[in-house]
N, C-alpha and C positions, 0 to 999 in steps of 0.2 A: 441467666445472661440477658440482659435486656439488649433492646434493636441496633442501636446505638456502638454499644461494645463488640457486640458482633460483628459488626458490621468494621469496627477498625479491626478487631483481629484477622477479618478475612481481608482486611487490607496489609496487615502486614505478610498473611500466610502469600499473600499476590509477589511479594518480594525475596520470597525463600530462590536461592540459586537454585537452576535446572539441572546446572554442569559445573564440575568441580573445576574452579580456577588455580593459575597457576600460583604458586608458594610467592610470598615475598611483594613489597610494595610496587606498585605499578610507577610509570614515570622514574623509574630509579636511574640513577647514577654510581655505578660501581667501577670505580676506578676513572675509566678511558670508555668505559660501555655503559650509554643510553638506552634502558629497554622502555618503547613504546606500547601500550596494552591497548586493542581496538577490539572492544564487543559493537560484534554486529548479526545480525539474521541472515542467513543465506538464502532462504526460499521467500521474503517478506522483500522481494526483488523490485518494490517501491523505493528502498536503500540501496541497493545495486552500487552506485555511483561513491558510498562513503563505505564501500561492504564486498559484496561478491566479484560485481567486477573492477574495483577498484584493486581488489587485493590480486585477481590473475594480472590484470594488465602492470602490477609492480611497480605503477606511479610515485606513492606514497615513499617507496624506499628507492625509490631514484633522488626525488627532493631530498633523504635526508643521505643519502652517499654526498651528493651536491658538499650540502652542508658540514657534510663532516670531514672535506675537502678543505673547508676551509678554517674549522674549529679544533683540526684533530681527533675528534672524538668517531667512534665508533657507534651508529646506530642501530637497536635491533628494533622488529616491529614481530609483537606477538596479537593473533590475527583468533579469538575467542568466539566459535557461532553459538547462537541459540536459537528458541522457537519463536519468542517472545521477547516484549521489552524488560521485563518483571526482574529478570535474573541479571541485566544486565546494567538493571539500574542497583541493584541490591547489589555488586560485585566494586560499581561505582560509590558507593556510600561506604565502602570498607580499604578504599582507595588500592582494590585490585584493577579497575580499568579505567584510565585514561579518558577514554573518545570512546562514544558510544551509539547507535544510531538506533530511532525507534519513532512508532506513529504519534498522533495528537496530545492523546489521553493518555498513554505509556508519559510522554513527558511532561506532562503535569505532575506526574505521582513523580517524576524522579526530581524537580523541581522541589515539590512538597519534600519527600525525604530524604533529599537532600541537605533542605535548610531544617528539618528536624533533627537530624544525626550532625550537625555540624560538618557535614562536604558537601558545601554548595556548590550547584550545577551552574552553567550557562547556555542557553540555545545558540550555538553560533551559525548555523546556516541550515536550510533545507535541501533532501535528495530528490524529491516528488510531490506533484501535487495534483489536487483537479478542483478547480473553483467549486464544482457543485456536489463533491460528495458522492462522487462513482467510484470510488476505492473502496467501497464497504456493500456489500450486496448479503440478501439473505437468499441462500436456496432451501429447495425440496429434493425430495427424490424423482428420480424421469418418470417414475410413473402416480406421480403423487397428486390426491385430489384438489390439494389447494390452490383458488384460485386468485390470493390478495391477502395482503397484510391483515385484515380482518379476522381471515379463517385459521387465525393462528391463537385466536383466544383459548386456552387452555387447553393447549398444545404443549408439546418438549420441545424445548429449541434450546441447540446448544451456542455458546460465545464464550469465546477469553474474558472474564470478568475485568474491566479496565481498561477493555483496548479500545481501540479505533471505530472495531466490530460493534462491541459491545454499548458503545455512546451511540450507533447511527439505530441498533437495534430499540435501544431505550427511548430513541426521539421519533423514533416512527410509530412503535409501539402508543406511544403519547399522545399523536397526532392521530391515532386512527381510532382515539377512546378508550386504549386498553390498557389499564397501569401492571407499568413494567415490570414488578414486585411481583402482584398475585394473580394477573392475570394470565398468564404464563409458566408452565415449569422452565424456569430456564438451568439451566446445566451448565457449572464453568468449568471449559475442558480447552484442552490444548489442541491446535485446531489440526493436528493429525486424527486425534483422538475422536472431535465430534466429526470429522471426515467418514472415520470407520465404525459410527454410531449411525451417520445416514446410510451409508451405504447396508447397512445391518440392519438397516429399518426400527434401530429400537428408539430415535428420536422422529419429531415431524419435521425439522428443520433446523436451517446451521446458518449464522449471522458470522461472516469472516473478512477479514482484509484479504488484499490482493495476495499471494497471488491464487489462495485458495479457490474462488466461485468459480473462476474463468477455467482452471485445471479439471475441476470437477464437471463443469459442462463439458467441457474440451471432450475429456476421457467418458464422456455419455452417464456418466454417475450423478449427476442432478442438473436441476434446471430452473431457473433465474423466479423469484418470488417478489423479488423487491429490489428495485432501484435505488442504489444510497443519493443521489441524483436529483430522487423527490425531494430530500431535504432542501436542497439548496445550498447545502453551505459548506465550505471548502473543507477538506482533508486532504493533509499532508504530511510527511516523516521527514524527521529533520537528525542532524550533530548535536550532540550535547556533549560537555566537556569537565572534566574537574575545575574548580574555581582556582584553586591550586595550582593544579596541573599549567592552566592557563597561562597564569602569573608567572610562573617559573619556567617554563619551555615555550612562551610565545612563536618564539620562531617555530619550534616544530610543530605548532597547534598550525602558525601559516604555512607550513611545508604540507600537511593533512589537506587543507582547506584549498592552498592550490593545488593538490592533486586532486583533489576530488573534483574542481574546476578542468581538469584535462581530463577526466574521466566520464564527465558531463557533456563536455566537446564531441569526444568519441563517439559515447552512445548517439548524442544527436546527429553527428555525421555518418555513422554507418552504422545503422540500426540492428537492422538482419545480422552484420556478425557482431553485436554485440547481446542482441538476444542467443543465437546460437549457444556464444561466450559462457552464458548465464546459463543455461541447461544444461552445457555440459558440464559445467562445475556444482550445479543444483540436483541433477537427473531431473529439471522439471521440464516437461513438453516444448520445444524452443516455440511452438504456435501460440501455446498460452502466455509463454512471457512477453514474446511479441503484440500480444493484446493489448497489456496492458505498458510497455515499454517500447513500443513500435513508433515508426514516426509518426504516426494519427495513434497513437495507443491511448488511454485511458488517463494516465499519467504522463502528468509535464516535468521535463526534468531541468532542476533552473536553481540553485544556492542561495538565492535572495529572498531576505527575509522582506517578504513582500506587507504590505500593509492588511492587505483580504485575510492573510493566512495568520495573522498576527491576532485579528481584529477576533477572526475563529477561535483561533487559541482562548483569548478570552472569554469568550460564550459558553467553551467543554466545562470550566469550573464550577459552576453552580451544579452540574449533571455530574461530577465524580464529589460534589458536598454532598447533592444529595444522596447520594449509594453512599457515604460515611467511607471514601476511596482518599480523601481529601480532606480536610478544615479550610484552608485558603491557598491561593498561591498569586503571588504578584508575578503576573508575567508581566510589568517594563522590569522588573527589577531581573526577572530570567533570561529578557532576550539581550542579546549583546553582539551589538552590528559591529563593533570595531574592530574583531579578529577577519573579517570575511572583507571588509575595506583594504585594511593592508597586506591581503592576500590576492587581491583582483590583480588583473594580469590581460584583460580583456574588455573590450564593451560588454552592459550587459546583453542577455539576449533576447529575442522580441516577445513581445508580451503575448501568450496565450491563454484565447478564454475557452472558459467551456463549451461545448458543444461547435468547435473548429472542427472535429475529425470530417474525414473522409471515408467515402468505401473504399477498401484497399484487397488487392489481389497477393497473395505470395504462390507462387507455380512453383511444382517441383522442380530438383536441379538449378534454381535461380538464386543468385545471392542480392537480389533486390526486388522490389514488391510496383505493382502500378496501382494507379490510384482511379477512380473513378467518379466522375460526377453526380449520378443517383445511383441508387440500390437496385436501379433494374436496368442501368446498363453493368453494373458490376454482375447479375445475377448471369446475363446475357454472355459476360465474357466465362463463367465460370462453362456453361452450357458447352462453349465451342472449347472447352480446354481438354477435350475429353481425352486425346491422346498424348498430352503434355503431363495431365494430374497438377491436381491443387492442394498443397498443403494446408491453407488456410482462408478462407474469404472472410473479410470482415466488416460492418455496416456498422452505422450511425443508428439508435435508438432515434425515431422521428420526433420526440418531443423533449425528450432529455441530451441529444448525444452521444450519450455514452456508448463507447464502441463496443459489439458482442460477434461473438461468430455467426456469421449467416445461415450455417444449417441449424444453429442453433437457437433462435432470432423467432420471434414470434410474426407472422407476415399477414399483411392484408393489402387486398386488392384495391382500389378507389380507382374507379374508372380504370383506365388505360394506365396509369400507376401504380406502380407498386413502393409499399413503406414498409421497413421493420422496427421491431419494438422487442426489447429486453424482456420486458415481462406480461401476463394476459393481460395485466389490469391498465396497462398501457396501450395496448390494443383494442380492449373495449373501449376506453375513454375516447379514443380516435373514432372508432363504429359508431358511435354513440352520436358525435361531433358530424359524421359524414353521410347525410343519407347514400345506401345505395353501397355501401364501402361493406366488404362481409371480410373476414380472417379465411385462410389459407395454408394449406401446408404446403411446406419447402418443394417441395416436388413438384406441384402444380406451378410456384410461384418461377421455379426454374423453367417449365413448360410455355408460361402465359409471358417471361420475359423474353424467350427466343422465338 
């Protein structure tokens, strides 16, 4: 089997179903009854808004009661989770699901097999995003020696082959000398699987989307190796839809698109229980969802197919050609603004860039979080919380942004300052920049801010 060949069968083996879908075509019309089919991730809670919390909060099948108020018809909405986007692009190509929601590089490959298999997709809006590529991080284990993307040369590192993870792990890898091929074992597993491979010690490191890195620090099981952040360049999960589907149920593609738009409202208006929301329906930690879906979280939540995020999409292609994940895909010809136009119902909402977060406090008992001007008056209020309890502190990475947990935050002192940093190698790079500036552990840094 030459590289080549290989390399598409492991492209199509990426699209084999995870979860048995339900019987019979999606989008159907049986009789008086319209069934709706919406694969979406529940724990990949970057989609939250077109997926987990969309489907508790029951938006979606409000707009189509609405509608079927006034059509007659009977709406159903069949609600399809997986791990990954792989299956639920594969389930879309066989015109079992409808609407589907998944990260950059997932929808290129469904864009590609899509227009291969004859059921072409359409991107019609985004659930999350972060201009610089803080939705993909690589860890280690808490007690692992490495100090930087370097020390991973002929190393095991696990990724979902195709995803999000897997594009930020290839361009770093790229960038720090080390080709992504053979300089590395890398391991494509699903990302429970290389969770219980670090924690098992039998890999060196795991390259994951949200909301795996931040769970894994959260719950003390690893710790931050790489900033997806260094890249620079936007990552986001967006709606993709049957082409089909689109044409023939416009309305209920806008009935989707403006619930997802109230679902987006929400979260941004009442954060805390809308992360809660998300845990309880996930079982995943409400502090790590909160990380990354908080009001300063890591993730911007916004349906506009913005031009940054568009402009990215187009740069992932040549990186899923080259892994043979792909041959070409025209994304003007995949994105498609006009379903999310006659769906709006609102101004858009204000533009955020990256590296806007704040230090943010959540205390126990509280159903809203305060925010903090620097990381050492955030540290300072954490100090006096002692009889209160803190659920979670969370701090700005000093050169990238990206928000991480503060006990978990790599810290250095500069003067009478204190700064934290996601990972060592961002901490040296600061030392390095400061004379006189030395790293710090959390406990002094709690010390030296009170």
């Amino acid at each position: 089997m030459t590289r080549t060949t290989g390399r598409l069968a492991l492209a199509a083996a990426l699209l084999l179903p995870l979860a048995t879908a339900c019987g019979g075509a999606a989008g159907a019309d049986d009789g008086n009854t319209v069934t709706v089919t919406v694969g979406y991730q529940s724990k990949t809670i970057n989609t939250v808004t077109a997926g987990t919390l969309l489907r508790s909060l029951g938006y979606f099948e409000e707009e189509l009661a609405a509608r079927g108020k006034k059509d007659g018809k009977t709406y159903e909405v069949k609600w399809q989770d997986y791990a990954t986007g792989a299956p639920i692009t594969a389930q879309m190509t066989t015109g079992k699901i409808d609407i589907g929601s998944m990260g950059d590089f997932p929808l290129l490959i469904n864009a590609a097999r899509g227009k291969q298999l004859k059921q072409p997709t359409r991107l019609v809006s985004v659930t999350g995003y972060n201009l610089r590529g803080s939705l993909n991080t690589v860890v280690t284990g808490p007690d692992s020696k490495l100090r930087s993307l370097a020390d991973l040369r002929d190393k095991k590192v696990s990724t979902s082959i195709g995803s999000a993870a897997d594009g930020t792990l290839t361009r770093a890898l790229e960038k720090a000398g080390i080709d992504p091929e053979k300089g590395v074992r890398k391991l494509n597993q699903q990302p429970s699987v290389g969770a219980s491979a670090l924690a098992g010690g039998s890999i060196d490191a795991l390259s994951q989307f949200v909301a795996w890195p931040g769970q894994l620090a959260y719950e003390g099981k690893a710790k931050a190796l790489y900033d997806g952040a260094d890249l620079n360049l936007p990552t986001f999960h967006g709606v993709t839809v049957r082409e089909e589907f689109a044409e023939e149920r416009a309305g209920v593609l806008d009935d989707f698109l403006a619930a997802q738009r109230r679902a987006t409202d929400h979260l941004r208006e009442r954060p805390v229980a809308a992360a809660e929301s998300v845990a309880k329906e996930t079982g995943l930690p409400a502090e790590a969802v909160y990380l990354y879906n908080g009001a300063h979280g890591i993730a911007t939540f916004d349906p506009a197919l913005r031009p940054e995020l568009i402009d990215a999409l187009k740069k992932d292609v040549p990186i899923l050609a080259k892994a043979g994940l792909v041959r070409d895909v025209d994304v003007d010809a995949f994105v498609d603004p006009e379903p999310l136009r006659r769906a709006a119902r609102a101004p858009a909402y204000p533009k955020v860039e990256a590296g806007d977060a704040k230090s943010e406090l959540w205390l126990k008992g509280r159903d809203s979080t305060r925010t903090y001007d620097t990381p050492k008056k955030l540290l300072a209020a954490v100090a006096a919380a002692k009889k209160t309890g803190v659920r979670a502190a969370y701090v700005p990475d000093a050169l990238t942004g990206t928000l991480w947990f503060a006990d978990r935050a790599v810290w250095v002192a500069d003067g009478s300052d204190l700064r934290a940093f996601v990972t060592p190698s961002h901490a040296k790079t600061y030392v390095g920049q400061h004379a006189g500036a030395r790293v710090v552990g959390y406990a002094d840094a709690l010390e030296l801010a009170s």
